[in-house]
Every structure is written in structure tokens, then in C-alpha cells.
PyMOL Python script that loads the backbone (N, CA, C, O; Angstrom):
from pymol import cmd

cmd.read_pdbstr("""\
ATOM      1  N   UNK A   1     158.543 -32.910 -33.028  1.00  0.00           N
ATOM      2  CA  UNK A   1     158.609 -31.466 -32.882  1.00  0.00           C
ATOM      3  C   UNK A   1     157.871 -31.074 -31.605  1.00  0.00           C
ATOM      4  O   UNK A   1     156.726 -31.452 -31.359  1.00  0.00           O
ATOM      5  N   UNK A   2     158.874 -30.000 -30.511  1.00  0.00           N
ATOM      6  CA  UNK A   2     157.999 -29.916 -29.217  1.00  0.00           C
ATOM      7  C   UNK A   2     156.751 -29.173 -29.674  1.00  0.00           C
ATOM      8  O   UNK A   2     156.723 -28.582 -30.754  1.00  0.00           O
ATOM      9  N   UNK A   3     155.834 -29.208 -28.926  1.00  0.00           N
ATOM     10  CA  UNK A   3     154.357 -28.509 -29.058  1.00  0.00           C
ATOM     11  C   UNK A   3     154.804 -27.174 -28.487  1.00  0.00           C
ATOM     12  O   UNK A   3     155.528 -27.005 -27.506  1.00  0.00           O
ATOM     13  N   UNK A   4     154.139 -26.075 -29.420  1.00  0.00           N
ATOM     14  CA  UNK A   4     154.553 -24.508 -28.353  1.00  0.00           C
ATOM     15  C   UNK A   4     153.271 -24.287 -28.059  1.00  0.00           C
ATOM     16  O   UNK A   4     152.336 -25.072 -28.220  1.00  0.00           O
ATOM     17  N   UNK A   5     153.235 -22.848 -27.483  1.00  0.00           N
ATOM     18  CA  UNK A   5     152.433 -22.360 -26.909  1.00  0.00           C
ATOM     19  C   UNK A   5     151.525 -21.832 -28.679  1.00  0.00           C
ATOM     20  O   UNK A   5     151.919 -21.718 -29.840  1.00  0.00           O
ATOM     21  N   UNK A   6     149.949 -21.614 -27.832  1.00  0.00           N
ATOM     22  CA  UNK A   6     149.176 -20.706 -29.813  1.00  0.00           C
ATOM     23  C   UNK A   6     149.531 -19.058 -29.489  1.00  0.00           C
ATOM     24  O   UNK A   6     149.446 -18.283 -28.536  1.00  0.00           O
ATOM     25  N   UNK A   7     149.907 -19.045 -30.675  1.00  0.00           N
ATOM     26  CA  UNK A   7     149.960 -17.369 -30.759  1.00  0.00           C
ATOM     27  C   UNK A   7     149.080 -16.539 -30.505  1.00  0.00           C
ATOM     28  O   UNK A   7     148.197 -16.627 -31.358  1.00  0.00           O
ATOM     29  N   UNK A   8     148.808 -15.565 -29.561  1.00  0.00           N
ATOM     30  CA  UNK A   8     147.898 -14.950 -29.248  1.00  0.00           C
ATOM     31  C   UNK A   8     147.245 -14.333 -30.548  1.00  0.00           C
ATOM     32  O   UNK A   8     146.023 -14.324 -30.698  1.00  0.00           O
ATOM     33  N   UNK A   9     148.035 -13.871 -31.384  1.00  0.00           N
ATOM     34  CA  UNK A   9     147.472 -12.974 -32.437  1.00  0.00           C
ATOM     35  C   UNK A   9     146.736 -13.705 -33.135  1.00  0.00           C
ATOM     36  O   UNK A   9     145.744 -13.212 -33.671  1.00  0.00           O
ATOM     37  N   UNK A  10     147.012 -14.886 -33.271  1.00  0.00           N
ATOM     38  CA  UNK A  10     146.752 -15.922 -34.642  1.00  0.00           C
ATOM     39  C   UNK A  10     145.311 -16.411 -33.639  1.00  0.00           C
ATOM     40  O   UNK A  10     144.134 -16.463 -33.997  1.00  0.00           O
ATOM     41  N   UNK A  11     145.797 -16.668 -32.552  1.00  0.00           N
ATOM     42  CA  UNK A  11     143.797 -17.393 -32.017  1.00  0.00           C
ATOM     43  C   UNK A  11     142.942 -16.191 -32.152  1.00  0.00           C
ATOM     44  O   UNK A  11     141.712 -16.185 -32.109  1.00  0.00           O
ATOM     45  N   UNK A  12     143.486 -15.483 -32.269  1.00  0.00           N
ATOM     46  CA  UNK A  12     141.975 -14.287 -32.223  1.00  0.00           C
ATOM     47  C   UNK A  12     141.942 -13.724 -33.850  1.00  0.00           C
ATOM     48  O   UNK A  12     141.324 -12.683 -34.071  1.00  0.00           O
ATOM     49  N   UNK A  13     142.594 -14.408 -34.929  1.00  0.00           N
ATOM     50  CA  UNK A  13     142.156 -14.418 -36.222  1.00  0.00           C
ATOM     51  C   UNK A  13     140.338 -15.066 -36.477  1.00  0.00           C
ATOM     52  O   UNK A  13     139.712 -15.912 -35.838  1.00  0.00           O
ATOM     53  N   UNK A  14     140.044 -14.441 -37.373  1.00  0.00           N
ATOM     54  CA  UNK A  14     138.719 -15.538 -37.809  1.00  0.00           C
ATOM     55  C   UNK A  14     139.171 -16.215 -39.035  1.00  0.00           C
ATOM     56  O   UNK A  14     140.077 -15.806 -39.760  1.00  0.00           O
ATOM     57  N   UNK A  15     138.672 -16.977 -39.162  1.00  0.00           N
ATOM     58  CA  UNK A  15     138.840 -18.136 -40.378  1.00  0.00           C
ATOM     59  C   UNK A  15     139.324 -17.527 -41.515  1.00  0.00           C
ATOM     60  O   UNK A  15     140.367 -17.952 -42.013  1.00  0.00           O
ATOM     61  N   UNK A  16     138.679 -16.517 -42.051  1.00  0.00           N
ATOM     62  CA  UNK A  16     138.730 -16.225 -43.340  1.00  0.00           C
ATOM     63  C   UNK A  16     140.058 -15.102 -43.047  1.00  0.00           C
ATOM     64  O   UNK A  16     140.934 -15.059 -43.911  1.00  0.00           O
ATOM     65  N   UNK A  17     140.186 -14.195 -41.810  1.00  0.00           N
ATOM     66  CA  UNK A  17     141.426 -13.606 -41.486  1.00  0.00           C
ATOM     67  C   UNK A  17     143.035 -14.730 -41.542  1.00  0.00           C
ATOM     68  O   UNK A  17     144.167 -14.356 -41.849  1.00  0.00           O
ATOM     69  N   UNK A  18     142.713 -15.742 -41.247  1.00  0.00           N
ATOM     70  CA  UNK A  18     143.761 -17.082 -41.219  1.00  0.00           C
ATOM     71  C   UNK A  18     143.983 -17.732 -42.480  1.00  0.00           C
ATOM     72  O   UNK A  18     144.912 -18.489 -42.763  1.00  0.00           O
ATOM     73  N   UNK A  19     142.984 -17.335 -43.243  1.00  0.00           N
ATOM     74  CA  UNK A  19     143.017 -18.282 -44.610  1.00  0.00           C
ATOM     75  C   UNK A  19     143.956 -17.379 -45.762  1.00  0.00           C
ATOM     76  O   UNK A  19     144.795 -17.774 -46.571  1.00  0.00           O
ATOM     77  N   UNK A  20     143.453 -16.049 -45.476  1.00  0.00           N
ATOM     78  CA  UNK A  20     143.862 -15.004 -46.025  1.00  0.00           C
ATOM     79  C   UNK A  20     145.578 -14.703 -45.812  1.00  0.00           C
ATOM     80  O   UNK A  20     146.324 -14.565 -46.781  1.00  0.00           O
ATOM     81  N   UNK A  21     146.114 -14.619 -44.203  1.00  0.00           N
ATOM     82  CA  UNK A  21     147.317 -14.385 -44.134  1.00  0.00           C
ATOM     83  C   UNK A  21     148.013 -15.885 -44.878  1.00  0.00           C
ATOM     84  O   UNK A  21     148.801 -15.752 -45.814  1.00  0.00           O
ATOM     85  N   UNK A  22     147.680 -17.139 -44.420  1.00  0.00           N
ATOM     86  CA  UNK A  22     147.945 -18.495 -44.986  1.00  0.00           C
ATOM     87  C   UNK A  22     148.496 -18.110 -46.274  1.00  0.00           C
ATOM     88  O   UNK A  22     149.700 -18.082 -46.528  1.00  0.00           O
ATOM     89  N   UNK A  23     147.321 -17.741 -47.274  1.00  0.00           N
ATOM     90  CA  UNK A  23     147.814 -17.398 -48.713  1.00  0.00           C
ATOM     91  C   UNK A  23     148.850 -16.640 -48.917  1.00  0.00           C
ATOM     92  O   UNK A  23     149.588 -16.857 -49.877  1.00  0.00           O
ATOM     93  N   UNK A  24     149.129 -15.375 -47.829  1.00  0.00           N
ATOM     94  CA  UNK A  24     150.277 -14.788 -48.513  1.00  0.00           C
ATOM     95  C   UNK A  24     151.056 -14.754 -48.543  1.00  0.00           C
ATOM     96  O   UNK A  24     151.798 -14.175 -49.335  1.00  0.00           O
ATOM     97  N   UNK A  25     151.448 -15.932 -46.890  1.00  0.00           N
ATOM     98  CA  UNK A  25     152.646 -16.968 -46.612  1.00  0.00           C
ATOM     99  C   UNK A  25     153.037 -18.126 -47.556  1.00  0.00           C
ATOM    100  O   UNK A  25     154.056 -18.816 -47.550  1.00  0.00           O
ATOM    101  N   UNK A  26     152.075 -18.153 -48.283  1.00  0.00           N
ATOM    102  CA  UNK A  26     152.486 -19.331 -49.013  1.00  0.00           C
ATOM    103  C   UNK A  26     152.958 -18.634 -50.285  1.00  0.00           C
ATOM    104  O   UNK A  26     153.984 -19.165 -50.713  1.00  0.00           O
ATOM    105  N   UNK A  27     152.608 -17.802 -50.884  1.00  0.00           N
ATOM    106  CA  UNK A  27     152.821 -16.990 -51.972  1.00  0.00           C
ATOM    107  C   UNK A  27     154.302 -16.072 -51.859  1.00  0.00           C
ATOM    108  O   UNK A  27     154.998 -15.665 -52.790  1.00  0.00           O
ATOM    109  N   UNK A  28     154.465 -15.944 -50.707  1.00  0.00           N
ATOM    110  CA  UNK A  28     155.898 -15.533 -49.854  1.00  0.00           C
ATOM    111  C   UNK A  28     156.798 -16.478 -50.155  1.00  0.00           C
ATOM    112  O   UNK A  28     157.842 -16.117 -50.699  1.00  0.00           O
ATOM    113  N   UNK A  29     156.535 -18.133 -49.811  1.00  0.00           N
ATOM    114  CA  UNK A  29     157.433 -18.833 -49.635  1.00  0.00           C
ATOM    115  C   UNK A  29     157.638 -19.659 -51.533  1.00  0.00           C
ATOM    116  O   UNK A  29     158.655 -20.101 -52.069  1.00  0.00           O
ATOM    117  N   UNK A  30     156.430 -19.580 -51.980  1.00  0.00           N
ATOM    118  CA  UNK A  30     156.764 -20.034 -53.520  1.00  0.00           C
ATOM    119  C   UNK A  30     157.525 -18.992 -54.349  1.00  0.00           C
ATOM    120  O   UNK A  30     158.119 -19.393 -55.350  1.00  0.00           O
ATOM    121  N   UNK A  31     157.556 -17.943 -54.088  1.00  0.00           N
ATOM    122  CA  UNK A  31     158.003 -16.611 -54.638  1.00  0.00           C
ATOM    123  C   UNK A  31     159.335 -16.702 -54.308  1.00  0.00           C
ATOM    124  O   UNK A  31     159.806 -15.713 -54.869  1.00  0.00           O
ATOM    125  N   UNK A  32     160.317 -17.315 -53.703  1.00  0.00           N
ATOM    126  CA  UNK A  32     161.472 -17.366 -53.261  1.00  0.00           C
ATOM    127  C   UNK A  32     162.354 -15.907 -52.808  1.00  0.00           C
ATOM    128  O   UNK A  32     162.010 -14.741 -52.612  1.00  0.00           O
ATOM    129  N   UNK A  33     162.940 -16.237 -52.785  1.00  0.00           N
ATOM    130  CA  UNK A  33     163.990 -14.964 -52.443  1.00  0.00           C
ATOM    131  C   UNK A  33     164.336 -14.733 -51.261  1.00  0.00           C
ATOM    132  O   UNK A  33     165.080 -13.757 -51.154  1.00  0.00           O
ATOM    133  N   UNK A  34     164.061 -15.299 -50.253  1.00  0.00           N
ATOM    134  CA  UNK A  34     163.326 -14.919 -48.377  1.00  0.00           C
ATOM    135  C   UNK A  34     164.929 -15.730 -48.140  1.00  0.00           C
ATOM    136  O   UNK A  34     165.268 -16.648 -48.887  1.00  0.00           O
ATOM    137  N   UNK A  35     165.852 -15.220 -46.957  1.00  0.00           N
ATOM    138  CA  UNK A  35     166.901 -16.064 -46.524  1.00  0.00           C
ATOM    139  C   UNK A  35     166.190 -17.557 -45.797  1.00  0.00           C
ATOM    140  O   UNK A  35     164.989 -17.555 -45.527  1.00  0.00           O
ATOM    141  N   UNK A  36     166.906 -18.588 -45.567  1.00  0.00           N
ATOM    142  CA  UNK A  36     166.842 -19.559 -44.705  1.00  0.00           C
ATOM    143  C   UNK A  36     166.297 -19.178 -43.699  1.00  0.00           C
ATOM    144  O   UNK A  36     165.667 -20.102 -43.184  1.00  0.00           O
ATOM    145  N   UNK A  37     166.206 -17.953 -42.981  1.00  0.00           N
ATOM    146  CA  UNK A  37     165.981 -17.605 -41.444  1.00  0.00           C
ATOM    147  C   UNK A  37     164.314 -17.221 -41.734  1.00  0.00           C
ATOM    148  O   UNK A  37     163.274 -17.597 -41.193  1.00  0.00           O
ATOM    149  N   UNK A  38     164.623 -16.245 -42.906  1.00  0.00           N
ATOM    150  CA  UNK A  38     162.910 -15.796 -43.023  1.00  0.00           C
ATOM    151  C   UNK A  38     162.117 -17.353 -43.537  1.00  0.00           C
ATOM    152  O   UNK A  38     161.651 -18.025 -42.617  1.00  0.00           O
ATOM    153  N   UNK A  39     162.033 -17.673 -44.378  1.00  0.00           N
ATOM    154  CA  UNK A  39     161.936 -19.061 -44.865  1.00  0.00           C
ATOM    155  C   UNK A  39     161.587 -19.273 -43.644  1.00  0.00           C
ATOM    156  O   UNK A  39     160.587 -18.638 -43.312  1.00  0.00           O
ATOM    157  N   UNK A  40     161.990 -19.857 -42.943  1.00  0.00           N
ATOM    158  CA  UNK A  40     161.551 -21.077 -41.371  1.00  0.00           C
ATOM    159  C   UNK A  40     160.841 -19.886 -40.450  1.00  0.00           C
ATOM    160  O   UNK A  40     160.823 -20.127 -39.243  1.00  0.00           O
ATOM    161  N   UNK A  41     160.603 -19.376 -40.626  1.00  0.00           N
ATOM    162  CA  UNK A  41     159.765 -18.081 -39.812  1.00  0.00           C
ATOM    163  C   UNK A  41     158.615 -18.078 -40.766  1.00  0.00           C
ATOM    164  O   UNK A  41     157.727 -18.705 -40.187  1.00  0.00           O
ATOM    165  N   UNK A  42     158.245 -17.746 -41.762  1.00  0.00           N
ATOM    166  CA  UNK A  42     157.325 -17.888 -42.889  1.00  0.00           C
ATOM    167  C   UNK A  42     156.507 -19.453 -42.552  1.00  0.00           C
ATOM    168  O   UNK A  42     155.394 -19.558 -42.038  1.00  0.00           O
ATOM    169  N   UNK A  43     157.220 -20.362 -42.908  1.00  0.00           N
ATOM    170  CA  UNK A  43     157.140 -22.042 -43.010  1.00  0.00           C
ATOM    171  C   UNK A  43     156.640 -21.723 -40.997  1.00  0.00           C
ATOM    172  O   UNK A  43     155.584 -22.325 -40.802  1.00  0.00           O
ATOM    173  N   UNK A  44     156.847 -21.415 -40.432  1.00  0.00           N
ATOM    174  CA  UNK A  44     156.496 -21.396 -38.846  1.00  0.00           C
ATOM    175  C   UNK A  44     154.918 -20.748 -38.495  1.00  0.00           C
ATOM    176  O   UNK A  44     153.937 -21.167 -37.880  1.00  0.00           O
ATOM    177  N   UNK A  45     155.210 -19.676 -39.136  1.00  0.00           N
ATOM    178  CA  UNK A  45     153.343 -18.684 -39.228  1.00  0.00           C
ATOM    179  C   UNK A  45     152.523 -19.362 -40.030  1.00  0.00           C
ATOM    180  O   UNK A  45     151.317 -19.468 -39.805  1.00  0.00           O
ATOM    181  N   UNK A  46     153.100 -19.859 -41.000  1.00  0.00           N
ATOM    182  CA  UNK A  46     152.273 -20.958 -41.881  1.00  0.00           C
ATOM    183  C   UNK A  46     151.543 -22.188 -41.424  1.00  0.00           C
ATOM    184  O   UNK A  46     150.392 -22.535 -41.686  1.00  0.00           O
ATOM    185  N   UNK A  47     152.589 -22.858 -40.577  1.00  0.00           N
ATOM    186  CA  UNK A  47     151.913 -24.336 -39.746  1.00  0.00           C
ATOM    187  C   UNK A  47     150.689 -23.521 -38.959  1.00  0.00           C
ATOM    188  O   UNK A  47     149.516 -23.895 -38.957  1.00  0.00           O
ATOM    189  N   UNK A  48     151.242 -22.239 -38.238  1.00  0.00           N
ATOM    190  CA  UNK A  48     150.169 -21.719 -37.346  1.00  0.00           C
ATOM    191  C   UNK A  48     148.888 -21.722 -37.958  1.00  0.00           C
ATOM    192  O   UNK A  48     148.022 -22.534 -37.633  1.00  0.00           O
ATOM    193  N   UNK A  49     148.707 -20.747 -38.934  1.00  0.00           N
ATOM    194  CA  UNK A  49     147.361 -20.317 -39.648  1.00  0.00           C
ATOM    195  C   UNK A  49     146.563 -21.327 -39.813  1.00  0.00           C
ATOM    196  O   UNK A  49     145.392 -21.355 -39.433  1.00  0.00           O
ATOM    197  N   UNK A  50     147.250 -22.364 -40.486  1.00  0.00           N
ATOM    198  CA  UNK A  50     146.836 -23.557 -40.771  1.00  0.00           C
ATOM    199  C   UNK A  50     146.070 -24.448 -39.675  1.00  0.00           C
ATOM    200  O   UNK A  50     145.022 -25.076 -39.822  1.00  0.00           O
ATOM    201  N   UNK A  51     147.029 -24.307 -38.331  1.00  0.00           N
ATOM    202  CA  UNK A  51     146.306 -25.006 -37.297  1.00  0.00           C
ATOM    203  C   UNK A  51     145.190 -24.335 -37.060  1.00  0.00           C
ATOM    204  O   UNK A  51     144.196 -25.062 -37.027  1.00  0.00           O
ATOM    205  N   UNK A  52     144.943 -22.891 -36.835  1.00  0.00           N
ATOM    206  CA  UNK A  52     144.027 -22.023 -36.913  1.00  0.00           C
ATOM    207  C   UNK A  52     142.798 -22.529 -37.724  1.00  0.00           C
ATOM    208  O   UNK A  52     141.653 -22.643 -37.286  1.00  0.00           O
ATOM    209  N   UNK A  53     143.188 -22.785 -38.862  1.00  0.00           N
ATOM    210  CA  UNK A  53     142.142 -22.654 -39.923  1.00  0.00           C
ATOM    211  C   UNK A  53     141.352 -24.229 -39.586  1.00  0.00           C
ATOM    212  O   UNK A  53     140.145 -24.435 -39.711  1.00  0.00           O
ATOM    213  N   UNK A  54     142.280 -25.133 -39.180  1.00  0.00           N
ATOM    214  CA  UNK A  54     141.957 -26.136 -39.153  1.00  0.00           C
ATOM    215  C   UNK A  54     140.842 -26.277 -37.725  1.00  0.00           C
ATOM    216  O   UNK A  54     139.898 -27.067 -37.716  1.00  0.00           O
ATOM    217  N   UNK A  55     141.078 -25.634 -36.928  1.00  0.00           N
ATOM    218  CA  UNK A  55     140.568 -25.150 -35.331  1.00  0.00           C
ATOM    219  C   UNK A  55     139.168 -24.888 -35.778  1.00  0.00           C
ATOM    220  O   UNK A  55     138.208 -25.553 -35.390  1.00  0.00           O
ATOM    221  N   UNK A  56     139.105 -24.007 -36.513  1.00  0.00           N
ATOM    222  CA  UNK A  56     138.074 -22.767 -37.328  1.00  0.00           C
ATOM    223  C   UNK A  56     136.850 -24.134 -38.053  1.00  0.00           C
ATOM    224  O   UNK A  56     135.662 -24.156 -37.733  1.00  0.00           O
ATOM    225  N   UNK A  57     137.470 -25.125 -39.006  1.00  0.00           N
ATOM    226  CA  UNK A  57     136.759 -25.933 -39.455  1.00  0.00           C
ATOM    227  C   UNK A  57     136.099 -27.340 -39.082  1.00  0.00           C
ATOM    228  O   UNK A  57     135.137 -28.008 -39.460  1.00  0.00           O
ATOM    229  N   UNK A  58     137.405 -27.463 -37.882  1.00  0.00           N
ATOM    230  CA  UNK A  58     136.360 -28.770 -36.756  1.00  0.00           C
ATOM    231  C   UNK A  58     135.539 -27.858 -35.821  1.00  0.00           C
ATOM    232  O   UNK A  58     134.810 -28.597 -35.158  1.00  0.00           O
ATOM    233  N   UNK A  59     135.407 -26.962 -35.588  1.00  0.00           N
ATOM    234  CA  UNK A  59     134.562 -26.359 -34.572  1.00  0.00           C
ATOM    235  C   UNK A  59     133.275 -26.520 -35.291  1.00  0.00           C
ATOM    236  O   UNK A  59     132.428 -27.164 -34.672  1.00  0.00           O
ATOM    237  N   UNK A  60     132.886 -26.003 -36.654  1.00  0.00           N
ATOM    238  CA  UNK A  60     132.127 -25.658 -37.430  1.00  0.00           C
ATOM    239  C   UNK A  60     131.490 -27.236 -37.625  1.00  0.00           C
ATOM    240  O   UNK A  60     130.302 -27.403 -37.350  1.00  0.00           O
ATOM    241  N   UNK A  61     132.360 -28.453 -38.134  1.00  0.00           N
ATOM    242  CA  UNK A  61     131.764 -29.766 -38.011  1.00  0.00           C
ATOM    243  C   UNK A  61     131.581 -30.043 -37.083  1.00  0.00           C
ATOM    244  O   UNK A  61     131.340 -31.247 -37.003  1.00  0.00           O
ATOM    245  N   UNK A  62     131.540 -29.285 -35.766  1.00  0.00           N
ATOM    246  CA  UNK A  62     130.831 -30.050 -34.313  1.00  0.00           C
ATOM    247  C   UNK A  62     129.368 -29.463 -34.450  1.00  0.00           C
ATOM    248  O   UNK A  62     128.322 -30.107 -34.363  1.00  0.00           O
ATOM    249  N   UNK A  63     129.510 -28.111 -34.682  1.00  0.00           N
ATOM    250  CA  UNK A  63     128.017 -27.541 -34.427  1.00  0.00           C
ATOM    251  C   UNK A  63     126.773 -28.093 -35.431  1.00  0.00           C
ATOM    252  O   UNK A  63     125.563 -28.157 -35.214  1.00  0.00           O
ATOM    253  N   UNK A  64     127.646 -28.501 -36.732  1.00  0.00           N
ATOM    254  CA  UNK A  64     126.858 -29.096 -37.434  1.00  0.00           C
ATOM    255  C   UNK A  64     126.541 -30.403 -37.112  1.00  0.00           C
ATOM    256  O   UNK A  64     125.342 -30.640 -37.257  1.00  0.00           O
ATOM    257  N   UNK A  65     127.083 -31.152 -36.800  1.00  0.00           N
ATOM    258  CA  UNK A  65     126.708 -32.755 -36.389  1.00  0.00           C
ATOM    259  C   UNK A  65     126.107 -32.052 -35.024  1.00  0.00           C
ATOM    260  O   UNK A  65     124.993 -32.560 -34.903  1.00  0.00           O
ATOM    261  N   UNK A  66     126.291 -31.217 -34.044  1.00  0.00           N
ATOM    262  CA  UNK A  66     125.335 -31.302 -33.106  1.00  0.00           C
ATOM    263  C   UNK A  66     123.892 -30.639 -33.714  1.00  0.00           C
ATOM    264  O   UNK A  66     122.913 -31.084 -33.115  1.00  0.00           O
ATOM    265  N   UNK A  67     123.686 -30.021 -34.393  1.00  0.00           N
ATOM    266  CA  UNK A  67     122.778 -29.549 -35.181  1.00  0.00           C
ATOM    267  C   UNK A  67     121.770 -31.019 -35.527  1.00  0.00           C
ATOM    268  O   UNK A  67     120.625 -31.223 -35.124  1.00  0.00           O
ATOM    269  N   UNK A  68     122.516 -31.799 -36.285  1.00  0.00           N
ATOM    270  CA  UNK A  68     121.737 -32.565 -37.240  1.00  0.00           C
ATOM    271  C   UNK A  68     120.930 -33.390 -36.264  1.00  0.00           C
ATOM    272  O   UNK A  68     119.755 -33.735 -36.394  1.00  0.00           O
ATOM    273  N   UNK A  69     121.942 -33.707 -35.038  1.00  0.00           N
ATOM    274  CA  UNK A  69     121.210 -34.412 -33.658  1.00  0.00           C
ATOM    275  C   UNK A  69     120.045 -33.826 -32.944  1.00  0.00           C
ATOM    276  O   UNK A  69     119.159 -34.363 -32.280  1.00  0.00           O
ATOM    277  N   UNK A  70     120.250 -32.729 -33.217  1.00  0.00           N
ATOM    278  CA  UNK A  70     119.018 -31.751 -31.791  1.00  0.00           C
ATOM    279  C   UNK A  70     117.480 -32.301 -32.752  1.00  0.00           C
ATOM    280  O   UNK A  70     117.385 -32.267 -33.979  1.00  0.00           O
ATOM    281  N   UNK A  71     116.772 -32.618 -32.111  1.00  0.00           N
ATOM    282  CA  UNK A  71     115.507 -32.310 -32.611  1.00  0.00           C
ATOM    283  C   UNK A  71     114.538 -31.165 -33.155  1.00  0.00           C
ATOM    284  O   UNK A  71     114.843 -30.054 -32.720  1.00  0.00           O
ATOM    285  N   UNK A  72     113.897 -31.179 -33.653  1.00  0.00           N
ATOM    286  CA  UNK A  72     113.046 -29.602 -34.460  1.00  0.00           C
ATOM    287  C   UNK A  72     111.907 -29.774 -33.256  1.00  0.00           C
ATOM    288  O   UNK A  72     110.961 -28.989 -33.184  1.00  0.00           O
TER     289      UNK A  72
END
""", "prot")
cmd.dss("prot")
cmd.show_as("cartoon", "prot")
cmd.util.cbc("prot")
cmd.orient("prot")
């Protein structure tokens, strides 16, 4: 799958803003009813958030492992 560009809207989510839309994409897409077109548009904002969220939670394990390194 080619790599796209990040969605402007979606990088300037915060974590818990990304986790939040995530859920209601997913609750969208288990809920059925959405055509094929919405479906893969849904399933598309979804990978996003996700990369987001995922962005959101290695950042957070860097500061902490650089944390545990720094000296007191």
C-alpha cells in the first residue's frame, strides 16, 4: 500500500482526541449499514487515528526511557 501524505487535521489531534474519534469509527464500521465507498473512507480515517494514536504512544515511551536514563 503506497504511503500518503498525514492528515493535517488528524496530526494536530491529541491522543485522547484520536482515541476518541478511533472509537466512533469503529462503532460506525461494526454498526453496518455505511455503502462500500463510506466503509473504505471510515476503514481509511481509522488506519489514520490509529497511526496517530500509535505516534502519541511511542513518543510517550521515548520520554520515559529517556527519563529513566537522566540522572536525579
Amino acid at each position: 500500500m503506497p504511503e500518503t501524505k498525514p492528515d493535517p487535521e488528524i496530526q494536530a489531534l491529541s491522543y485522547e482526541e484520536a482515541r476518541e474519534q478511533l472509537v466512533q469509527v469503529v462503532g460506525k464500521l461494526e454498526a453496518g449499514g455505511a455503502s462500500l465507498e463510506e466503509s473504505l473512507a471510515l476503514w481509511e480515517r481509522g488506519e489514520a487515528l490509529a497511526k496517530r494514536c500509535e505516534e502519541w504512544l511511542e513518543g510517550a515511551r521515548k520520554r520515559l526511557a529517556a527519563a529513566r536514563d537522566q540522572p536525579l
